[in-house]
C-alpha positions as CSV (number, residue, x, y, z in Angstrom):
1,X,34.6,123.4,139.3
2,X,31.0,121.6,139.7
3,X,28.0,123.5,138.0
4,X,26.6,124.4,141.2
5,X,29.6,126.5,142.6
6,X,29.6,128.0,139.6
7,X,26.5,129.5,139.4
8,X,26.9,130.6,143.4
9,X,30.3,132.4,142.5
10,X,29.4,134.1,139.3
11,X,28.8,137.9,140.0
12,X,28.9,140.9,138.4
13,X,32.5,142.7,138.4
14,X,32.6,146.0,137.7
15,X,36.5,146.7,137.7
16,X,39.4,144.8,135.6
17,X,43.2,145.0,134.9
18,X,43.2,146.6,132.2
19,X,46.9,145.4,131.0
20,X,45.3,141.4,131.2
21,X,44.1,141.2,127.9
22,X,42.0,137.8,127.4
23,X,43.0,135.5,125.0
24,X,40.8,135.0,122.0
25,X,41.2,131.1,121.7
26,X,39.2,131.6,125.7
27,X,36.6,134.6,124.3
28,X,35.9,131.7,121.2
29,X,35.7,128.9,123.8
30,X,32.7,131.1,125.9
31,X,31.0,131.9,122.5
32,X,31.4,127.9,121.9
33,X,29.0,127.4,124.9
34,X,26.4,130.2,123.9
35,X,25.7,128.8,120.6
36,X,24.9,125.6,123.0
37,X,21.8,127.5,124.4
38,X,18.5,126.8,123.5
39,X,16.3,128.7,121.0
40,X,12.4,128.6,120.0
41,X,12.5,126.8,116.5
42,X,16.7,125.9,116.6
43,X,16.3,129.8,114.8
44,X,19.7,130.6,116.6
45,X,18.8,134.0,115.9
46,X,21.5,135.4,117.9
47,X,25.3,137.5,117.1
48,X,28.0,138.4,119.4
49,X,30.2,141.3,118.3
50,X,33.1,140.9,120.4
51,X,35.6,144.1,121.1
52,X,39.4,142.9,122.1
53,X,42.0,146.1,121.2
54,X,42.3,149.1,123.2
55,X,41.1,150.8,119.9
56,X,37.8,149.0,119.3
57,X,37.2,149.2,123.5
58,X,37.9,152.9,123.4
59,X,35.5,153.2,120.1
60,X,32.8,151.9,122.0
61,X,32.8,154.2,125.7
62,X,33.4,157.3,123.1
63,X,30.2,156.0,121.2
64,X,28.5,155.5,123.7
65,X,29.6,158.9,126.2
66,X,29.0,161.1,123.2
67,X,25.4,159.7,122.5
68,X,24.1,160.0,126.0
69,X,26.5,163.7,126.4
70,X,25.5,165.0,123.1
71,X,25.7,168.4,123.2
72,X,25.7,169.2,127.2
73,X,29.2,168.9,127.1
74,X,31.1,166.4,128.9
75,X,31.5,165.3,132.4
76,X,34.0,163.5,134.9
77,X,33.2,159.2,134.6
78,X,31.7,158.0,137.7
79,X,33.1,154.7,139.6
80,X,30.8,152.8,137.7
81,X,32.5,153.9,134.2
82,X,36.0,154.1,135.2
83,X,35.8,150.3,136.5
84,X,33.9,149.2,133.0
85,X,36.4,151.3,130.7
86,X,38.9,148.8,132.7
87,X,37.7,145.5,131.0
88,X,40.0,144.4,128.0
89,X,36.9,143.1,126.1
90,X,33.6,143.2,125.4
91,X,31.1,141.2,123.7
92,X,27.7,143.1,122.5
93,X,25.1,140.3,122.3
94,X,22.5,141.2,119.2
95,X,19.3,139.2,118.7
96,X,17.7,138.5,115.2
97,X,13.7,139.4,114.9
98,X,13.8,138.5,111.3
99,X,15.4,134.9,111.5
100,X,12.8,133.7,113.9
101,X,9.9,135.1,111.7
102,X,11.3,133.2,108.5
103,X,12.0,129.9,110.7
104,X,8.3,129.7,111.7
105,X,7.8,130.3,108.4
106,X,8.8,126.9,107.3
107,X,6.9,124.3,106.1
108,X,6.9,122.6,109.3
109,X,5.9,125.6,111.5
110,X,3.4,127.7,109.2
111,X,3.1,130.8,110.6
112,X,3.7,132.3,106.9
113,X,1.8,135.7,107.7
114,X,5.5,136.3,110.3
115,X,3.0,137.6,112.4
116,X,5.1,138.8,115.8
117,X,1.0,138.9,117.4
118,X,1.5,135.1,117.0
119,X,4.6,135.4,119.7
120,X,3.7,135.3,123.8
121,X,7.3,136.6,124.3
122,X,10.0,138.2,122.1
123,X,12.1,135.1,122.2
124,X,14.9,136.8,119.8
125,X,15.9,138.5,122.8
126,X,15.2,136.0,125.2
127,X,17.1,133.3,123.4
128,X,20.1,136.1,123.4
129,X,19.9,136.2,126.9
130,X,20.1,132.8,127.8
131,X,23.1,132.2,125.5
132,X,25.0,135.3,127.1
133,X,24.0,133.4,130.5
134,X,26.5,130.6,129.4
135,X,29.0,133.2,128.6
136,X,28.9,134.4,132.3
137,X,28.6,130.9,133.7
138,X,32.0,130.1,131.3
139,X,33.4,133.1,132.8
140,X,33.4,132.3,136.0
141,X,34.5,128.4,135.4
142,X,37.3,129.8,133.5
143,X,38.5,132.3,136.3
144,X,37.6,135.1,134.5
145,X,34.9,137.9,135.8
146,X,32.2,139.2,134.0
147,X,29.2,141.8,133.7
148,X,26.3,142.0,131.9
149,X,24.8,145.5,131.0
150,X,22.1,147.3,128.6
151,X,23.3,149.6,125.7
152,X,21.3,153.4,126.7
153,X,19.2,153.3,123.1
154,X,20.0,156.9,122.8
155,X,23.7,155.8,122.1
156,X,22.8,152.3,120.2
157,X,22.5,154.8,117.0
158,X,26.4,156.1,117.7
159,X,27.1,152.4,118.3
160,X,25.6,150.7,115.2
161,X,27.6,153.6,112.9
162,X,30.6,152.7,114.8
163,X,30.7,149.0,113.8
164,X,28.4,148.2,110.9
165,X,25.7,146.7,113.0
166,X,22.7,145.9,110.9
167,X,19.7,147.7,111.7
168,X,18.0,143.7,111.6
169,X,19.8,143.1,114.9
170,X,18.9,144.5,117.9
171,X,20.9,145.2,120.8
172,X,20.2,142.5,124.1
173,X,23.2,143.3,126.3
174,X,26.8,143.7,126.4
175,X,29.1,141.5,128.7
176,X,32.3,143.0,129.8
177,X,34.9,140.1,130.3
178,X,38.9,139.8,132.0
179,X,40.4,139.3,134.8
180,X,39.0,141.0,138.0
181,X,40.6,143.9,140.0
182,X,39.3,144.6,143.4
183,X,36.0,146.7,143.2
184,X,33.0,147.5,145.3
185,X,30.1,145.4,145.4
186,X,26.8,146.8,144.2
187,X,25.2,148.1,147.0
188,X,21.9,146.6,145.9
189,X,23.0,143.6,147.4
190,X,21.7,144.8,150.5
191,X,18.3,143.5,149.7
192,X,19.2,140.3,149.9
193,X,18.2,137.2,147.4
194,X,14.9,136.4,148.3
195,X,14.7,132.8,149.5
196,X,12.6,129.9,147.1
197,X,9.7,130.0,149.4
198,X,8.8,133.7,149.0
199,X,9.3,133.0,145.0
200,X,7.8,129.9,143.9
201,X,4.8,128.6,144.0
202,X,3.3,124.8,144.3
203,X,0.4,124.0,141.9
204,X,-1.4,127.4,142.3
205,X,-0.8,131.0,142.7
206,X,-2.2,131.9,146.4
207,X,-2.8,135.4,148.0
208,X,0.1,134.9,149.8
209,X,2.2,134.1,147.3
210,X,2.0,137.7,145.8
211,X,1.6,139.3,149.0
212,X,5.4,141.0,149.2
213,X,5.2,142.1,146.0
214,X,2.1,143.9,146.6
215,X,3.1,145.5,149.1
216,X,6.6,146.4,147.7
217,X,6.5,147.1,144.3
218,X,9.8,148.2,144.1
């Protein structure tokens, strides 16, 4: 598949069959591509968890459903939960603060004070992202869907106990990953993708350039 089709196909899937499990010599191929992203200082301060048994999946919707119940009791899954439960794996993506601090900490970047005022952008996380980007991408060239969504940090506690997670790495995403069952596409899509002219601009920022988000800051 050329790069380009890729990136128009890729989506987010919200529903799987759940008796497709994905092979692990394809989950290690993905994660072969993220460690190809790029990263501020070659820190690579990144780590992907991934969860492939029904046990490890299932630990991980208890963790989080009883983290964000807590003591309210429980309540029927919406669509949205029911169709994620459905993916056969999951990969948590985790960002490292700490190894980009010691990296520019080198001899050849200086920064010894590991000042984080010294950083425009947290680019642990940013780094994370990009990576997790290529997992997507790989997704979709390999036939399989994909969807990327935030841990609620009122369950990452639950979460961390759960697997041994560090408290050094901090949670970025999580990408849910199989083979795709019919589901319902996000109703955001409505909006539209705004075209390249109303989001870039040529050699300097103009009123106009900034006009619709002024006047729809949603």
């Amino acid at each position: 598949m050329e790069f380009s089709e890729v990136v128009r196909r890729r989506r987010m899937v919200r529903s799987y069959q759940s008796g497709r499990p994905v092979e692990r010599t394809l989950i290690t191929d993905l994660l072969e591509l993220a460690i190809r992203a790029p990263s501020a200082g070659f820190s690579q301060g990144w780590h992907f968890l991934v969860l492939d048994s029904p046990y490890e999946i299932s630990q991980f919707w208890d963790a989080t459903a009883s983290a964000v119940v807590g003591s309210e009791g429980a309540t029927p899954p919406d669509r949205w939960l029911v169709g994620m439960r459905s993916a056969p794996a999951l990969i948590l993506a985790l960002s490292d603060k700490q190894a980009y601090l010691d990296r520019y900490a080198e001899p050849d970047k200086g920064w010894v004070d590991r000042s984080e005022s010294r950083w425009p952008a947290p680019y642990w996380d940013i780094d994370t992202g990009m990576a997790s980007l290529l997992v997507l991408l790989g997704a979709t060239d390999r036939g399989l869907s994909s969807c990327w969504f935030g841990v609620p940090p009122e369950a990452a506690g639950a979460i961390r106990a759960t697997f041994g997670i560090p408290q050094r790495l901090g949670f970025v995403g999580v990408i849910s990953l199989g083979y795709g069952a019919p589901d319902r596409r996000s109703p955001s899509l409505k909006r539209g993708r705004r075209p390249v002219g109303e989001v870039v601009s040529w050699g300097r920022m103009t009123p106009a350039s900034t006009e619709r988000d002024e006047a729809d800051p949603s």
